[in-house]
C-alpha positions in Angstrom: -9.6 -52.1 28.6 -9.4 -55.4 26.8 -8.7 -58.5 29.7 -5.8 -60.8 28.2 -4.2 -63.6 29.9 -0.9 -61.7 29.8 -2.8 -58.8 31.8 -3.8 -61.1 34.4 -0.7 -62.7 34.9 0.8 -59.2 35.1 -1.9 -58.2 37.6 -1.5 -61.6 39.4 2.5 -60.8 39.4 1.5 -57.5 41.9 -0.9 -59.2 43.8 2.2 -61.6 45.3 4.2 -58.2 45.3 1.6 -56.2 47.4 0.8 -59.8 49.9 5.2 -59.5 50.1 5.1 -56.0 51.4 2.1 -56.2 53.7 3.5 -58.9 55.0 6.3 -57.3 56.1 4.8 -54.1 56.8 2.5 -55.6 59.9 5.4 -57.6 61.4 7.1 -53.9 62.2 6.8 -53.0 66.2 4.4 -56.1 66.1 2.8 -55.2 69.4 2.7 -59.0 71.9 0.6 -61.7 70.8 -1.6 -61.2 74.4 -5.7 -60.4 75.1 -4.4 -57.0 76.0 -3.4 -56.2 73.0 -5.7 -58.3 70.7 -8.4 -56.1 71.7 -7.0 -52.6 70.5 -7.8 -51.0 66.9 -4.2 -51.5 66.0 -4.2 -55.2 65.8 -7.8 -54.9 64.2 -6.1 -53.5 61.3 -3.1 -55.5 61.6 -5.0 -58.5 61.3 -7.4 -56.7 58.5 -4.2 -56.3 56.4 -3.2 -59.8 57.1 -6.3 -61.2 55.7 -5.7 -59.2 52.9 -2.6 -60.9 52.3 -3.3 -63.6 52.3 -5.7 -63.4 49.5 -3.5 -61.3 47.3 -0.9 -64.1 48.2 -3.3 -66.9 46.8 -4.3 -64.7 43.9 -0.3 -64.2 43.1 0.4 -67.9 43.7 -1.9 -68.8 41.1 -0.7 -66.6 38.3 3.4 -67.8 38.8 2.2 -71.3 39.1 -0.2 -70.8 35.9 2.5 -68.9 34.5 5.2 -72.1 34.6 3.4 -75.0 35.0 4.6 -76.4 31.9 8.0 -76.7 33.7 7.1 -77.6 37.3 5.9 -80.9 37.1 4.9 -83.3 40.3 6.8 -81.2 42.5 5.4 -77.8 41.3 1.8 -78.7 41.6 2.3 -80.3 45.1 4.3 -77.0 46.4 1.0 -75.0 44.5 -1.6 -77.5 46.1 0.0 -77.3 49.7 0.6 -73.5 49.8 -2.9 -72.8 48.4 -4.3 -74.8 51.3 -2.1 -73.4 54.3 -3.0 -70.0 53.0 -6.4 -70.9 52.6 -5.9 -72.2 56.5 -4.5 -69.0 57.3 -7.2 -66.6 55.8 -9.7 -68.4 58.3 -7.0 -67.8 61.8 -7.1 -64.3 60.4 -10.4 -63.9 60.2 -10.9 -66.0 63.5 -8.3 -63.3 65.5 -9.6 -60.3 63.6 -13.1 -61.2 64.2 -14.1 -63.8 66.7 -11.2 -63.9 69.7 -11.7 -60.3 70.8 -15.4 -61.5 71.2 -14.3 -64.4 73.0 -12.1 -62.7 75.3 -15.0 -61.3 77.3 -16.0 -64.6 78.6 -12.9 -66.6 78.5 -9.9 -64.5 78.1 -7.6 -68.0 78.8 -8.9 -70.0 75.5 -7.8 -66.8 73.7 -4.6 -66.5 75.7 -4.0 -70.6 74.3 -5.0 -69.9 70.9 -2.7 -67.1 70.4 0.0 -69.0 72.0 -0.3 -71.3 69.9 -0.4 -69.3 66.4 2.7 -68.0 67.6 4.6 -71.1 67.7 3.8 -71.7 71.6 2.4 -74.3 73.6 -1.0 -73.4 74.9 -2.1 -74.5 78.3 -5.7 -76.0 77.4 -7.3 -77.5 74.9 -8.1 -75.2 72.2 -9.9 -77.6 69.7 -10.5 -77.7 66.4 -8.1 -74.2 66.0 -5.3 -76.6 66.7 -6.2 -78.2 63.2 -6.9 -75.2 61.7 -3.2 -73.9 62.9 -1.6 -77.0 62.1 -2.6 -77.4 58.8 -1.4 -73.5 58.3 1.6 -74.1 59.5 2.7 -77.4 57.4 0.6 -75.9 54.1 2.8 -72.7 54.5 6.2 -74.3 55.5 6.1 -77.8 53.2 4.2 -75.9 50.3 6.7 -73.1 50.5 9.7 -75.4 50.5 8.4 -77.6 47.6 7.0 -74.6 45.3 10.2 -72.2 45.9 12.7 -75.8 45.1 10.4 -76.1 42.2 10.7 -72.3 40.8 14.5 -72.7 41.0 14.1 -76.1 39.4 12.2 -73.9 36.8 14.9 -71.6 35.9 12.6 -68.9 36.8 14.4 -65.0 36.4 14.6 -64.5 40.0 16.0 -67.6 41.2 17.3 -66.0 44.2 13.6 -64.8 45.0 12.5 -68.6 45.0 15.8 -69.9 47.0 14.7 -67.3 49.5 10.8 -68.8 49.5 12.0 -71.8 50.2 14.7 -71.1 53.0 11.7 -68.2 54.5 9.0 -70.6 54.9 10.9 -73.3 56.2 12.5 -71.3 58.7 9.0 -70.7 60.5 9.4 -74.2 62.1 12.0 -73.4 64.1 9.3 -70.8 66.4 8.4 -74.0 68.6 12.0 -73.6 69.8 12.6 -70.1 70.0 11.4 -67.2 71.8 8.3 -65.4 70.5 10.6 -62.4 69.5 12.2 -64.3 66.6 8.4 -64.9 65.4 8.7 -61.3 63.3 11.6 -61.2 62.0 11.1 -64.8 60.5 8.4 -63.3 58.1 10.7 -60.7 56.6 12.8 -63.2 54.1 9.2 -64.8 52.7 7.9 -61.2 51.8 10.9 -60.4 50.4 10.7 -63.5 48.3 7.2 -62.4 47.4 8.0 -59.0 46.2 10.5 -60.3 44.2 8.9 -63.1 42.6 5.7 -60.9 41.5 7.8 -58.0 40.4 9.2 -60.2 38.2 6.2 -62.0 37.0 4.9 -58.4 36.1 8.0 -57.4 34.2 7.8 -60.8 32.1 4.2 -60.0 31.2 5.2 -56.8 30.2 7.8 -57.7 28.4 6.1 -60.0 26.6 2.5 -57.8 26.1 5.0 -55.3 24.2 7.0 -58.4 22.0 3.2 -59.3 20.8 2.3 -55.6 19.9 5.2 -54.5 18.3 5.0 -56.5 14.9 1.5 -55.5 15.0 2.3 -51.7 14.9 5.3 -52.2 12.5 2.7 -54.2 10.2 0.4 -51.3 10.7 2.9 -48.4 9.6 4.1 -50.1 6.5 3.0 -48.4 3.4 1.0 -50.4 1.1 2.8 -50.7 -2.2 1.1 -52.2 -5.6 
C-alpha cells in the first residue's frame, strides 16, 4: 500500500476518533481516585488505555492542525503548541499512576493519597513536588490549548463546527473540578471525547473524499479509448 499524505491524514483523523472514544470509555463506573483502588488490575488497564489516548490524541491533533494550518493562523498554532504540551504532560501522569504510584504506595501510601488528590482537581495535604508541575502544566496545556485550538477550528470553518465549539466548551469546563465534588470529575470528560470523535471522523471522511476526487479523473483518463 502506497503511504500518501491524504492516507495519513485519514489515518490521523481515526487516531483523534479512537483517543475520543477511549476517553470516554474509561471514565464509565470510574472506580475512586484512592490507594485502594489504584492498586487493582482494573485501574492498571484503565490507566493503560489512558496512555494510549493520549498518544492517539497527539497523533490526531497533529494531522487536523496539519490539515488547516493554512487557515488557523497565531491562534491555531498556539491552541496546537499548548494542547501538544498538556498532552504530552498527561502521557507522563499516566505513565506515573499506571506505573510508579502503586510502587509507591507500599512505603508511603499518603504522597500517593496527595498526588491523586490532586490529579483529580483536589487539594492534596503534603507536598507532592515536582508532580504538582507536571499536573499543572497538564491541566492549563489541556484547558487553554483546548479553548484556543477548538475557537480556532470554528474560526476555520472546519465541517464540524459544532465538534470544535464542543472542544472548546469540554476542555475548559475541566477548571471548574477545584470547586466541585470529585463526582463531576467523569462526566466532565464525556463532551471532549465527543468533540474528538467528531472531529477525526470528519477529518477521515474529508480525506476520503478527497483520495477519491484525485483518482477519479485518473480512471476516466484511463478508460477512454484512444482514437487517431
Amino acid at each position: 500500500m502506497r503511504i500518501t499524505a491524504n492516507r495519513l491524514t485519514a489515518a490521523a483523523g481515526l487516531c483523534a476518533a479512537a483517543a475520543g472514544a477511549i476517553f470516554i470509555a474509561v471514565q464509565i463506573n470510574h472506580p475512586p481516585a484512592d490507594v485502594a483502588h489504584l492498586v487493582t488490575t482494573e485501574v492498571m488497564v484503565r490507566e493503560t488505555a489512558k496512555i494510549a489516548m493520549t498518544i492517539l490524541a497527539l497523533a490526531g491533533f497533529t494531522g487536523i492542525f496539519l490539515r488547516h494550518r493554512h487557515r488557523f493562523g497565531i491562534l491555531g498554532l498556539a491552541g496546537y503548541v499548548l494542547l501538544t504540551i498538556g498532552y504530552l504532560a498527561m502521557f507522563a501522569v499516566q505513565c506515573i499512576v499506571a506505573c510508579v504510584l502503586p510502587i509507591v504506595a507500599r512505603t508511603d501510601p499518603a504522597y500517593v493519597q496527595d498526588v491523586l488528590d490532586a490529579a483529580v482537581g483536589g487539594s492534596p495535604q503534603g507536598d507532592i513536588g515536582h508532580m504538582q508541575d507536571l499536573l499543572l502544566t497538564a491541566g492549563i496545556g489541556y484547558a487553554l490549548g483546548g479553548l484556543l485550538f477548538g475557537i480556532a477550528l470554528f474560526r476555520a470553518g472546519v465541517p464540524v463546527r459544532w465538534a470544535s465549539a464542543l472542544l472548546a466548551y469540554g476542555t475548559t469546563s475541566a477548571l471548574a473540578l477545584a470547586v466541585l465534588p470529585e463526582s463531576f470529575n467523569r462526566p466532565f470528560a464525556v463532551p471532549t471525547g465527543v468533540a474528538l470523535i467528531g472531529l477525526g471522523v470528519a477529518l477521515w471522511r474529508d480525506q476520503r473524499r478527497e483520495a477519491g476526487a484525485v483518482h477519479a479523473p485518473a480512471a476516466a483518463r484511463v478508460a477512454e479509448p484512444v482514437t487517431r
